[in-house]
Every structure is written in C-alpha cells, then in structure tokens.
N, C-alpha and C positions, 0 to 999 in steps of 0.2 A: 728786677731790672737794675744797671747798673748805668753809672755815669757815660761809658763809651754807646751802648745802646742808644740814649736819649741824644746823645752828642753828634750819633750818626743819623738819626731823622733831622737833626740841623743842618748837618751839610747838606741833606739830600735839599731840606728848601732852600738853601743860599744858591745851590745848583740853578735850580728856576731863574735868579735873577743872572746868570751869567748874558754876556753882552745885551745888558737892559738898562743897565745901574748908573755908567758911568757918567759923570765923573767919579761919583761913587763906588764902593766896592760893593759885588752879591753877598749878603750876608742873612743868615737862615738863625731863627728860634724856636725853643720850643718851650714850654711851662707843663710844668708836672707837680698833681698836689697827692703827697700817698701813693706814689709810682702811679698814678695814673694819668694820662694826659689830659690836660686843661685846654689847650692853644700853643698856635703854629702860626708862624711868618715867615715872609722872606721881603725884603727889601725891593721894590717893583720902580723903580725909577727917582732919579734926583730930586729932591726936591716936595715926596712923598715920605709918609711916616716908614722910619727903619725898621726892621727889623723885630726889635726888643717891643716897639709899642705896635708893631700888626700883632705880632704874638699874644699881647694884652689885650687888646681888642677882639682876640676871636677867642679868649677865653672868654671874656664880661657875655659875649656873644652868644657865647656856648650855654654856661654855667651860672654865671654872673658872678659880680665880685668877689663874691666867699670865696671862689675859684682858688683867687693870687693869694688869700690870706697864707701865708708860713711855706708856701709854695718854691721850690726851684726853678730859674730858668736858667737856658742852657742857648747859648750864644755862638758864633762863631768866632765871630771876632770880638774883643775886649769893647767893651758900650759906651759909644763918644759922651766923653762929661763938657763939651761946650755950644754953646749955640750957635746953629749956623742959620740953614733955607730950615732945620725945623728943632723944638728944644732937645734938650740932652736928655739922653736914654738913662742916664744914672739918675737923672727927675723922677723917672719915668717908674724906673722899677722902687724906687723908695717909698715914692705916692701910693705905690699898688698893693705894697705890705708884702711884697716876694724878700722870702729871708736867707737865700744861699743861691749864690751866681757864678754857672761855671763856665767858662769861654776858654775856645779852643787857643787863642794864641793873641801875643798883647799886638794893640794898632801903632804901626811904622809913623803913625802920621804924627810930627813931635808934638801936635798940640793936643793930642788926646795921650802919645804913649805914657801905660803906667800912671796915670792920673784918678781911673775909677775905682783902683783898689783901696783909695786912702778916702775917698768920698763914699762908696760903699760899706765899707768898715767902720766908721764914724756914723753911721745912722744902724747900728750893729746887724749889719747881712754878712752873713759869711761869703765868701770870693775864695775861689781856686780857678785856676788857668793851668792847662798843657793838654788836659785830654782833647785826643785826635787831633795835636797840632800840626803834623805833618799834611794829614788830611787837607786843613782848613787852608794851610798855606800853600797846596796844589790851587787850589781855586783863587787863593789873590794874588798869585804871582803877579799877574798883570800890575793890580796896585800897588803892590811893594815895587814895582821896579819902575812905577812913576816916581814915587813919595821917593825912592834914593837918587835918582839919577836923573828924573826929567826926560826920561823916555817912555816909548811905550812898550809894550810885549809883543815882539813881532815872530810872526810863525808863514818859513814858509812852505808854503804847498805847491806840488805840482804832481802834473802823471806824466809817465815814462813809459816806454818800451820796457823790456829788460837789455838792452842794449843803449840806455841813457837816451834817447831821443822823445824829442817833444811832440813832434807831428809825421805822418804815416804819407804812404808813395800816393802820389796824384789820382785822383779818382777815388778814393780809399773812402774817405768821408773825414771830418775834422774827428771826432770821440775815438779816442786811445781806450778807455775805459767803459765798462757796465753801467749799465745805469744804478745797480745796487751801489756804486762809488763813486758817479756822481748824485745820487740822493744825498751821498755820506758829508758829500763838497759843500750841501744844501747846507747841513747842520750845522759844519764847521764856519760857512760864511756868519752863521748865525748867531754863533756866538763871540764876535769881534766887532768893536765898533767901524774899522775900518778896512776897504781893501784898495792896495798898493799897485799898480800896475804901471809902464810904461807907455811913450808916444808909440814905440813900434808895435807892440802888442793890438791898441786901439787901430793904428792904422790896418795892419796887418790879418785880423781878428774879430773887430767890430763886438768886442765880447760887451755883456749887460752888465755884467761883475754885481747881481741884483738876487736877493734872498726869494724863489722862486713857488716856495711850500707856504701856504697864507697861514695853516697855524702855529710854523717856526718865526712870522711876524707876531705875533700876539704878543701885546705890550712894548715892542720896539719898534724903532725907525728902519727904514734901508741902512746898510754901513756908509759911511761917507769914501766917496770911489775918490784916489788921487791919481791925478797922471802924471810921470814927471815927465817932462819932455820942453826941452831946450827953442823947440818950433811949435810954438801950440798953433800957431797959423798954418800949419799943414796939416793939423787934424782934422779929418771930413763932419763938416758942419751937420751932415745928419747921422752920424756916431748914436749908438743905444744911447753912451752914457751922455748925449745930449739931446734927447728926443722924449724920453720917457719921460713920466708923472715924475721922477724922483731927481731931475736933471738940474736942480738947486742943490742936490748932495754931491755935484761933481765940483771937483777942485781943480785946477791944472795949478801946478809947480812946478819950478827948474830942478832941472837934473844934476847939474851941476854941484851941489850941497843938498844931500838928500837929510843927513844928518840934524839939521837944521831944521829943515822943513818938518822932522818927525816931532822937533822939539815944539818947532809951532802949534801943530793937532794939538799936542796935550795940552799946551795954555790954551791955545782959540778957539779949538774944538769941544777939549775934554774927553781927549782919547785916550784910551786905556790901554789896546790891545790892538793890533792890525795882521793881514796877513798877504799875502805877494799871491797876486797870480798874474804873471809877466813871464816871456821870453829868458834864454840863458843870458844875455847877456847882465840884462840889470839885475836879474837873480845873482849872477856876479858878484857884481857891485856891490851887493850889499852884504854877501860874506865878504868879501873882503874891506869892509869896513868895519867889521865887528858887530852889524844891527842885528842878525839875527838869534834870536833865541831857541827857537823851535824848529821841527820839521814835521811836516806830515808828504811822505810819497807815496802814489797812487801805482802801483805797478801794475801792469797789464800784460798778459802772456803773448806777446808779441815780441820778434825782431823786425825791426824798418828800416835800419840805417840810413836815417832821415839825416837831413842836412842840419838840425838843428837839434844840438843838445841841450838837456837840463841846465849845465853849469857851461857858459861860452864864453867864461872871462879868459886872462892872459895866464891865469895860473894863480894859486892863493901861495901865499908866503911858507905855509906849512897847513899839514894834514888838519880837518877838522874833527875831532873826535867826536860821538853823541855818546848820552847814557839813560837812563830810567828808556830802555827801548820798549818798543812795542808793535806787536804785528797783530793784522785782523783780517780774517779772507771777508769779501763783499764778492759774491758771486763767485765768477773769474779771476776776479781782482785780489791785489794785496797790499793794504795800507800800512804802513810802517812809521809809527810816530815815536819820538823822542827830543830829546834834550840837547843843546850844544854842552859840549862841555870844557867850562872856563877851567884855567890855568889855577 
C-alpha cells in the first residue's frame, strides 16, 4: 500500500461530512500501523471531535492503544495546532505516539497555516503534505473561499428545456425533469448549508426549497432557505417556507445588496456553501455580479418555448466561460456541472 491509497480512504470520509461541518471544513482520517488499518474518521459537525481524534478513537476502539504506537496517520487537511470549541489535533496525535503525518494540503486558515509542521517535527514525527492535494481541495473549496474572501461557495442549479426555458405550456404539470434528477436535486440540496431563492419564485412557486430523503438528513439540519425580496409583505403568509417544522431556517433579505447579505450567512450563520434555485431573473443577478462559482443544469429532452428563461437578465457584460466540465445521464435527463472560470 502506498501513501495515495490510504490518502484516498481520507477523502472518501471527509466526503461524509460535506455540508454537515460548517462552519467547519469536512475533513477525513485514517491511521495505519504496518500497512494495515487501525482507525477512520471524519469530522461530523462544529464543535465535535475533528477528524485526527475520531480517527484515534476508533482505533483505541478497535485495537487499543498499541494501535497509534509508531503508526501513520493520513489527514486531509493540515491538523489545527490551536484551540478553539475543541483542543488541537497536533495535541492529539503527539499524545497517541503516531510517528509520521501525511495531509493532503496545508489549512488557508492564517491561524493554523503551516504552523503543525514545526510543532510536529519538534516532538520528532515525520510530516509530509501534497499527496492528493488537488483531491482534498475539490472538497474545501467552499472553505477556502470563505477563509479568502468572506464569501460563501455558491453553485447555481437549475432545469431547463433544451431550448433554455424554465417552465412547460399550461396544463403540462410544473417537473421539467425525471425523478432520477430530481432525486440528484435531493443530494445536491444536501450538501450546502444554504438555499438562495427569490420573492418571485416563493410567490409564484410556493417551493419547500427542504432536503426531502430522511437519510441525506442524518447528522444535519434543513439548509437555511433565504428570500431576497424588496416586499417581503407580499409573501403569502402560508408559503412552505413558513408553515413547515423548519420555518425558523427561513430568512427574508433585501434584494437590493445581495452581495452583502452572502457576507452576513457566513459571519451570522456560518455558511459555507449555498446554492440558487430561483427564476432567470435573480439567477441574473447574480452572474452578473460575480457570486457565482458553480453550475449544475438539469437538461430535460423537451422544447416549450415557455415564457420564462434560465438566464432573464439585460444581458452579462461578456461571455461566462466554465471549465473542469461535466455531464451525467439520470434517466431522461442530463446534468451538466462545472466551474466558472475566473480571469
């Protein structure tokens, strides 16, 4: 067995905590003493043991302490050396007697970057960092791109005709899409702490914008649903997203400065990641202010030449490019995600 092997059962448990963690990042370990596995973790929510000590714990669990003696563990992300809601994982593995630490890629956060290799080394564990960086940092995009900029990761989604339209001729029924892709909607709602939608959309729609499959809940909340809308006094007071069990996860915000508002979730909320399911116009909007990062479209083999398109702004400044593409058939259906791509 080699280093990328063990490196890659880390991601797969950082994967588990994806939209679970935040404000936190998901982050996966594994411990292995004589190539053989000892213990596995993954980071299951803020303010819970990380990572580096679930891992330790379900080896003592397993094995028992002999386990960590002279053992590797294998990290995703670089092991916070300061104390916050719990103590520092460089504690952690130095107490346990693991003698070589290898992490996918160092932590963006300034109060830990590069800090564990010089606190590791000094209690003589070997440390190396890169294998399957690219990997590990698919999965914290979201947190690296709070930790730089005070935003969150926003990804938006929608389903379409093949002729760009949102909704189908009268009578038709509202579902553009299979249910194999709106199961796919399920998953994706799932893994973002938040979803984005507009006044018109609510009015118009009455959607639950609500994680619908009970064990893509397991270990999380609802996402927190935002409306921006400039008249929240025109929204029908019995609207899902204020009638259901979860109708304390509803927010209304102006429309006006959406920018702003995203910056709020992540201080007030602690949001990481979000994603749009709205109308073309505030879908707009928010390419033409630069928020989005992501795309996933739902294509559906239909033409409608519905009244209402995907994108229903005045026109974007210039072309948006994407890249790292990707297409997947679900049924009938064809999802197509990728990347905006910056300048």
């Amino acid at each position: 067995m080699n280093d990328h092997h063990w490196m890659r059962l880390a991601l797969a448990e950082a994967r588990n905590g994806i939209g679970k963690t935040a404000p936190n990042p998901p982050v996966g370990a594994v411990i292995v003493q004589n190539d053989i596995l000892s213990g596995k973790g993954w980071h299951r929510a803020a303010g819970q043991p990380h990572a580096e000590r679930e891992a330790i714990a379900d080896a003592v669990r397993n094995h028992g302490a002999d386990a960590l003696k002279g053992s590797t563990i294998y990290v995703t992300l670089e092991p916070c050396s300061t104390h916050g809601r719990t103590p520092p994982c460089t504690q952690g593995i130095i107490d346990a007697g693991i003698r070589r630490v290898v992490y996918a890629t160092v932590d963006r956060n300034p109060d830990h970057a590069g800090r564990a290799d010089a606190i590791l080394t000094e209690n003589n564990i070997t440390v190396s960092h890169g294998t399957c960086r690219e990997e590990a940092e698919k999965i914290l995009r979201p947190f690296f791109k709070v930790r730089e900029t005070g935003l969150p990761w926003v990804i938006w989604k929608t389903a379409m005709s093949l002729d760009g339209r949102i909704t189908r001729p009268p009578g038709e029924g509202q579902w553009l899409t299979g249910e194999a892709a709106r199961t796919d909607v399920q998953k994706l709602r799932a893994s973002v702490d938040a979803i984005l939608t507009s006044g018109a959309t609510v009015r118009r729609d009455n959607p639950a914008l609500t994680i619908r499959v009970p064990e893509l809940l397991d270990g999380r909340q609802q996402p927190w649903r935002v409306v921006f809308t400039d008249q929240p006094d025109t929204l029908p007071t019995d609207s899902a997203i204020f009638a259901d069990p979860g109708s304390e996860r509803t927010l209304l915000r102006p429309r006006h400065d959406i920018e702003s508002t995203l910056r709020a979730l992540v201080k007030e909320q602690g949001i990481l990641s979000a994603m749009t399911e709205a109308g073309g116009i505030f879908s707009a909007a928010l390419f033409e202010a630069g928020l989005i990062d992501e795309v996933a479209i739902y294509y559906a083999p239909l033409l409608t030449a519905g009244p209402t398109a995907a994108l229903a702004g005045n026109g974007l400044p210039q072309s948006i490019h994407l890249e790292e593409i990707q297409f997947l058939q679900l049924g009938n259906d064809l999802r197509l995600t990728a990347l905006i791509k910056r300048a």
